[in-house]
C-alpha positions in Angstrom: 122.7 109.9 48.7 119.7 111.1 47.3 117.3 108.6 49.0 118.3 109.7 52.2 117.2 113.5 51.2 113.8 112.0 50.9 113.0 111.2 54.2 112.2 113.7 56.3 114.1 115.4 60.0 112.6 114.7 62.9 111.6 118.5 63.6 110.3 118.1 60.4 107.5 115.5 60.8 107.1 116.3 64.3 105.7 119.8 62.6 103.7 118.2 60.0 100.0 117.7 60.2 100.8 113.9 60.4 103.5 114.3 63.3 101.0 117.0 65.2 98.0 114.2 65.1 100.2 111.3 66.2 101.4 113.8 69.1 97.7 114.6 69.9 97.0 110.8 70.4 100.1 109.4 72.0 102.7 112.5 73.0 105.9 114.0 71.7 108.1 111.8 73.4 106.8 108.6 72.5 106.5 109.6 68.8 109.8 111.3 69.0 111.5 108.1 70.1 108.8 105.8 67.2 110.3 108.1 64.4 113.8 108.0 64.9 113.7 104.2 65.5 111.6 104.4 61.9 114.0 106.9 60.0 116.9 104.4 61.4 115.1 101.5 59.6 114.2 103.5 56.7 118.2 104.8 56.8 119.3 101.3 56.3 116.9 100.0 54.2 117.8 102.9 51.9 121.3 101.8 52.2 120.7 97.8 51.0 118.8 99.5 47.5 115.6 100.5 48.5 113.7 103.5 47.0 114.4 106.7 49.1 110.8 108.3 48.3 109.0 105.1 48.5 110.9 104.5 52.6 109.9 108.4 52.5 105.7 107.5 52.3 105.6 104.1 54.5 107.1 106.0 57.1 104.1 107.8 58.6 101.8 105.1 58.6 104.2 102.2 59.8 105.1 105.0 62.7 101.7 105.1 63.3 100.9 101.1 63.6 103.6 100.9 65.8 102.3 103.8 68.1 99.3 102.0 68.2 100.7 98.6 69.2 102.6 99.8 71.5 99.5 102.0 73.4 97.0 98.4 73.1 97.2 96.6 76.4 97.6 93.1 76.6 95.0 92.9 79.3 92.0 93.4 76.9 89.0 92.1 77.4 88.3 89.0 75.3 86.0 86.7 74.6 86.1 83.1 76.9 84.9 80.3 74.5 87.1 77.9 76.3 84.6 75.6 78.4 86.5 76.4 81.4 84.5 79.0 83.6 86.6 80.1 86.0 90.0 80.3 84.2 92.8 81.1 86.3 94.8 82.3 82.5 91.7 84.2 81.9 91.1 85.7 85.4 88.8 83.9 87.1 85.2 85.0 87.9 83.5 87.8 86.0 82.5 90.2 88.7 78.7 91.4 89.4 77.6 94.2 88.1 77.4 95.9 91.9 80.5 94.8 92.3 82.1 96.7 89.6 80.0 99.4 90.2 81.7 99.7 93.9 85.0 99.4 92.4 84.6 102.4 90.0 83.1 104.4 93.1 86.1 103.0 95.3 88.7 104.5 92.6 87.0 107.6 92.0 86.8 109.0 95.3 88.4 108.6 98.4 86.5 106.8 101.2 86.8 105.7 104.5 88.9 102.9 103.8 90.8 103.1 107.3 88.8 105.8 108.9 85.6 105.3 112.0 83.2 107.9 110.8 81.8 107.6 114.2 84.7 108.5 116.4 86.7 110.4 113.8 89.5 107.9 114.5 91.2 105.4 112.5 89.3 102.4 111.5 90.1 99.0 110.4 89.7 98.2 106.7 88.9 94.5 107.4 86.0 95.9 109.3 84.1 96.5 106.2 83.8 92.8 105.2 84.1 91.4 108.8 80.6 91.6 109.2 79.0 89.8 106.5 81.6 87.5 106.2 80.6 85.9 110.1 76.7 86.4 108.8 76.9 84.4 106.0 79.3 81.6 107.6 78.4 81.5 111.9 82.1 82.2 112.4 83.2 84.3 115.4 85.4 86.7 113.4 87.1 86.8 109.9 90.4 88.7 108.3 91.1 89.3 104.7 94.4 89.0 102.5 95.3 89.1 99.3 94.5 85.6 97.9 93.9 81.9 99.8 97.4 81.0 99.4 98.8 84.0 101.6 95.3 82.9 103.9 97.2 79.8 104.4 100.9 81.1 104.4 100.1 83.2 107.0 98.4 81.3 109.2 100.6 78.5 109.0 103.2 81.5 110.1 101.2 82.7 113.1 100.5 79.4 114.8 103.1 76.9 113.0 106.7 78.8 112.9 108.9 76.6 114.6 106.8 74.2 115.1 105.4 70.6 113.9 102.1 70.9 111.6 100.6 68.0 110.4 98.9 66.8 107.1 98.1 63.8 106.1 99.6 63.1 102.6 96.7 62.3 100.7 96.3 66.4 100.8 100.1 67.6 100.1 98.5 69.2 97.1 100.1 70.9 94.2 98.3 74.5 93.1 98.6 76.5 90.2 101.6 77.6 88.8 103.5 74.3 90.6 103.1 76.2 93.9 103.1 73.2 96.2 101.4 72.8 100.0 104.9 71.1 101.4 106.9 74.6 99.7 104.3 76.9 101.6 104.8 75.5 104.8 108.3 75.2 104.1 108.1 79.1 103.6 105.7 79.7 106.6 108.7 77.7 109.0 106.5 75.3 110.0 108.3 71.9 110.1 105.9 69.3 108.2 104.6 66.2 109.7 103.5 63.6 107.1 100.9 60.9 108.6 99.3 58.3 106.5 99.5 57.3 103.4 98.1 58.7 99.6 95.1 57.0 99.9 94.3 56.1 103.7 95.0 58.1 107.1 93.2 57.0 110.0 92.4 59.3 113.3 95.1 57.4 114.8 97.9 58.5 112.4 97.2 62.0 113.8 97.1 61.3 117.5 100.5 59.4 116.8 101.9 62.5 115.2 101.1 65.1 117.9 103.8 66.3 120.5 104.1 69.5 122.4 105.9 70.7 119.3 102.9 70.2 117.4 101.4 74.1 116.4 98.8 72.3 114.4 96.8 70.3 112.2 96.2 71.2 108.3 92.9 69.6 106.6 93.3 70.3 103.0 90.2 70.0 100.9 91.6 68.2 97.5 89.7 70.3 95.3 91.5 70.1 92.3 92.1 66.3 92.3 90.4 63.0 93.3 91.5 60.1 94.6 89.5 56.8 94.4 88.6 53.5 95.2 90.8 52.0 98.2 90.3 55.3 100.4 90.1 57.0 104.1 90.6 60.1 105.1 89.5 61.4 109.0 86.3 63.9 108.7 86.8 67.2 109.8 84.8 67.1 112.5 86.8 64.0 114.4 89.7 65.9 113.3 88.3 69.0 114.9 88.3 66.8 118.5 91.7 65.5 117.5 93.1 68.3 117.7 91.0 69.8 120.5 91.7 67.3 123.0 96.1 68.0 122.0 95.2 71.7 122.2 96.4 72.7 118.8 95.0 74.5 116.0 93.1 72.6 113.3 93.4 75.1 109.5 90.9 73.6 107.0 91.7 74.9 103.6 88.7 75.0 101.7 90.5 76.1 98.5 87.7 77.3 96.2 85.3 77.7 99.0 81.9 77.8 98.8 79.3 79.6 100.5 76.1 78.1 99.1 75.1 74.4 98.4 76.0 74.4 94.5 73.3 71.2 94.2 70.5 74.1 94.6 71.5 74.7 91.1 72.1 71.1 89.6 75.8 71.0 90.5 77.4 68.6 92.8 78.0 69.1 96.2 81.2 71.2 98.1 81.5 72.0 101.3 80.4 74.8 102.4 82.5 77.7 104.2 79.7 77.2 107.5 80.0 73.7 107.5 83.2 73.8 107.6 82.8 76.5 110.4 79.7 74.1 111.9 82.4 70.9 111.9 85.0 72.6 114.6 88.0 73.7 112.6 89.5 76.5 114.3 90.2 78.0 111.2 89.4 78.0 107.0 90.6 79.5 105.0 89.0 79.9 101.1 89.2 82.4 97.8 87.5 84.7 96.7 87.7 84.2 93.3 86.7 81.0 92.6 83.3 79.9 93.4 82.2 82.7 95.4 82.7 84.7 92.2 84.4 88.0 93.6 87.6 89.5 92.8 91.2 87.5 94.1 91.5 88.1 97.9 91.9 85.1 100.8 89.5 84.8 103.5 90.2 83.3 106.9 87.4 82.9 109.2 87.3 81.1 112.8 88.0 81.8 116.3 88.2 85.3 117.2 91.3 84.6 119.6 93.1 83.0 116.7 91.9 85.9 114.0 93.3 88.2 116.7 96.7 86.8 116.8 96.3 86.7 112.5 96.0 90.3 112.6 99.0 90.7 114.9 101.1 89.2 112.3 103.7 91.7 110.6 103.2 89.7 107.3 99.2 90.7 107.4 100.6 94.4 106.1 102.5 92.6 103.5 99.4 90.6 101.9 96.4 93.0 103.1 93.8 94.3 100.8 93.5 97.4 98.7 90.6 99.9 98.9 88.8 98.2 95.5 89.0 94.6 96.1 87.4 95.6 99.6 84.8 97.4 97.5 84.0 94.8 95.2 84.1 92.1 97.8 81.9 93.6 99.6 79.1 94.5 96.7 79.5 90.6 96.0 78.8 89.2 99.7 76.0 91.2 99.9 74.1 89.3 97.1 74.4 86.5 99.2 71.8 87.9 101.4 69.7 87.1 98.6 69.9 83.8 97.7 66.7 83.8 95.8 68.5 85.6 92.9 72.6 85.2 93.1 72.1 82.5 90.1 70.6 86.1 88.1 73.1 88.3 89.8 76.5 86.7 89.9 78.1 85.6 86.7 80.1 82.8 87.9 76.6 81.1 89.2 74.5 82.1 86.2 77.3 80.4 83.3 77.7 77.4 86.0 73.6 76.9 86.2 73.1 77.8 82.4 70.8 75.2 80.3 72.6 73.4 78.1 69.0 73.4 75.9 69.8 77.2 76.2 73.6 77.2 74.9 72.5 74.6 72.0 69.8 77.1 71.0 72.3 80.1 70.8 74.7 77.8 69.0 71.9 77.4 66.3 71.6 80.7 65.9 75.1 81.8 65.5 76.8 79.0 63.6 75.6 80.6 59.8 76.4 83.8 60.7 79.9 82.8 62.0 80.0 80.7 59.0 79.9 83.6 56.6 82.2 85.6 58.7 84.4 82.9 58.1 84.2 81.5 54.6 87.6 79.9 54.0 86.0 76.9 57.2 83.1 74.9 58.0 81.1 75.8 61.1 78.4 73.1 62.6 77.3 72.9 66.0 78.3 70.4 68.7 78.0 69.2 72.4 80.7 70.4 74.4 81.2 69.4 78.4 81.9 72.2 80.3 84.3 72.7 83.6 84.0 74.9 86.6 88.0 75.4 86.8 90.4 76.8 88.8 90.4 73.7 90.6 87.0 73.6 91.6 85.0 70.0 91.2 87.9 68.6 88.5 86.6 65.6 87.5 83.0 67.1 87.0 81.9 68.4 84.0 78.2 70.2 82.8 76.6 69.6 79.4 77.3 72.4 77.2 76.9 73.5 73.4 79.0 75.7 71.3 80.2 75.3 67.6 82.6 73.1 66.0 85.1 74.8 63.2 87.2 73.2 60.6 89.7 73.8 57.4 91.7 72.3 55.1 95.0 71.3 56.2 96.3 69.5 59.3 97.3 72.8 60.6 93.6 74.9 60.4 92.7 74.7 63.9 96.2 75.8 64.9 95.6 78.7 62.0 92.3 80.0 62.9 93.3 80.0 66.8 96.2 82.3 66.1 94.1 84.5 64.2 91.3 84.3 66.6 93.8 85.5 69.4 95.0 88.2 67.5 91.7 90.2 67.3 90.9 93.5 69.1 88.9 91.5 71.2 90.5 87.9 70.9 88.5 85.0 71.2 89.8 81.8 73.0 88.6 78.2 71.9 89.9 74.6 72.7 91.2 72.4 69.9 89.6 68.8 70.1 89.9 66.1 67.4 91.3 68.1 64.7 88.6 71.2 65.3 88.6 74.6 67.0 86.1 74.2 69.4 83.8 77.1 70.6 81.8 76.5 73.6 79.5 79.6 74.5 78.9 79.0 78.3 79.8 82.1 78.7 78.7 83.7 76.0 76.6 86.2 77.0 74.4 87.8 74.0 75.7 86.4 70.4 76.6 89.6 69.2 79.3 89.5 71.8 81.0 86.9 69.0 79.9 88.2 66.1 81.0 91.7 66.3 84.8 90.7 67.6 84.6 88.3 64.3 84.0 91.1 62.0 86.7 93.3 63.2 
């Protein structure tokens, strides 16, 4: 029974200069409940032989590694070595420095979210992006949500509910997270109306389809696969007569939606939100995540009669915007209106338009010094072959650099990832032929890398 006298009461250490900085740092109550979870395991530890004083001196500082565990979020930043740019596991786009600049501002103060400084009346928070959005793509009027899937849901609920919408089934695509077109619509209670086949649909297969239960037509841009060889698919703008001449709505889901051509900066060519806008549909919808490079929201711009009826919607309350995506969205559609230097500006832009002679020269430069931060493996430089992501341009890829690790054992890449990911700042690779595979796209200055390896 000795051992046990060793350890010390809770009042006891809670008193102490040890209990009082611990306290300081993380609060009574979540030390109080750490030590008596730590004097349990120290209790029974005791009991199967162990050394009462020796429980007696781990105690504080295993109570205080698991204080700090428990107070490090999993949300941290890291470092995003993968090749994939926009990474929907790694959140996207990296927002502008404006546009996390109006986010801090948007949090720290309140504003007039909802509220006409003019009249003194209430306002509408889509009011504050409504504007640019129609500058920057010739639509008549626009509304904002929470992401381009509820941009589609609720659409599809406003003008399809209980009624026939069409797709052909080429574009019955299947989005992150096995969240699938047919599901959505299911959800929306539109009834779908499958016309062609996977690989053709003719303009014919849609008039076919259309009866006065038709609510409308749904273009689907297949942005995150490709189908090719034996292919047809109707353009948007014959659609966009289609389903003028029936009177229905035509939706064109853009997906990642763009609002510039990406080919100004040696990428290949999406559509563009105002062509899209410039072709007839009614309606697009698109992210703002992806390759605009904002924060998550859903944009639907179009008609204003049909953006009216949107808005009417009781589900727009349920998947509307909060005060600091507004913010940030807005700081980032404003650099649009300069298109002379978004590539500078915007960090989804500048890591998609980055020189590959650039990355291989930074690659150069770091591979030594990584190399002596990590002795036990060999560190070269490679190639790599970089994607846009979250299901932007899938089967493209740009030319990238980045460095090339490897160890003894089958196992080393698999070793080196896990410690890599365990870091303060973790640092996420791709294994490739039996290597961990670094590519620094985004890598913005090398002692980004080099001070999360030394920790």
């Amino acid at each position: 029974m000795a051992g046990f006298r060793a350890l010390p009461s809770v009042d006891q250490f809670l008193l102490s200069p040890m209990g009082q900085t611990l306290i300081d740092g993380h609060g009574r109550a979540a030390v109080t409940a750490g030590l008596r979870a730590r004097l349990d395991a120290a209790r029974a530890a005791i009991r199967d032989g162990a050394d009462g004083d020796a429980e007696a001196a781990r105690l504080p500082h295993l109570l205080a590694a698991d204080l700090a565990a428990a107070a490090q979020s999993n949300l941290r930043p890291m470092l995003n070595l993968t090749g994939t740019v926009l990474h929907t596991n790694l959140g996207r786009a990296i927002l502008a420095d404006e546009a996390i600049a109006a986010a801090s501002a948007a949090m720290a103060a309140p504003l007039a979210l909802e509220f006409d400084l003019d009249s003194g009346g209430r306002g509408q928070r889509d009011d504050h992006l409504r504007g640019i959005l129609c500058e920057l793509t010739g639509a008549e009027d626009a509304t904002i949500v929470n992401n381009n899937a509820a941009a589609v849901l609720i659409a599809l609920n406003t003008f399809g509910q209980g009624r026939q919408a069409i797709v052909s089934r080429g574009e019955l695509i299947e989005i992150g997270g096995a969240f699938r077109m047919p599901d959505i619509m299911a959800r929306a209670g539109a009834h779908l109306v499958e016309v062609g086949t996977t690989n053709r649909t003719h303009p014919c297969d849609y008039q076919d389809a259309i009866t006065p239960d038709t609510g409308l037509i749904l273009k689907v841009h297949t942005s995150n696969y490709r189908i090719e060889g034996f292919t047809a698919e109707v353009p948007a703008p014959h659609l966009a007569q289609i389903a003028r001449k029936a009177g229905v709505v035509l939706l064109n889901d853009l997906g990642a939606g763009s609002l510039v051509d990406l080919a100004a900066w040696g990428l290949r060519r999406e559509p563009t939100v105002a062509e899209a806008v410039a072709e007839g549909a009614d309606l697009i919808t698109f992210s703002g995540d992806k390759l605009l490079g904002g924060p998550q929201a859903g944009f639907i711009v179009g008609r204003r009669d049909l953006i009216a009826q949107i808005n009417k919607n009781p589900l727009k309350r349920a998947v509307r915007l909060d005060k600091i995506r507004i913010a940030a969205l807005e700081a980032t559609l404003r650099l649009y209106r300069d298109p002379d230097r978004l590539a500078e500006r915007l960090p989804t832009l500048r890591y998609l338009s980055r020189p590959q002679a650039d990355i291989a020269a930074q690659a150069a430069r770091l591979a030594p010094q990584v190399g002596a931060l990590l002795p036990d493996y060999t560190v070269t430089t490679t190639d790599c072959a970089s994607q846009i992501g979250s299901g932007a341009l899938p089967t493209d890829t740009i030319p990238s650099a980045g460095l090339r690790i490897t160890g003894a054992g089958g196992d080393a890449p698999d070793r080196l990832a896990a410690r890599l990911r365990a870091l303060p700042r973790p640092v996420i690779g791709h294994i490739r032929d039996g290597a961990l595979i670094l590519d620094l796209r985004c890598l913005d200055q090398d002692e980004d890398l080099l001070r999360a390896l030394s920790a």
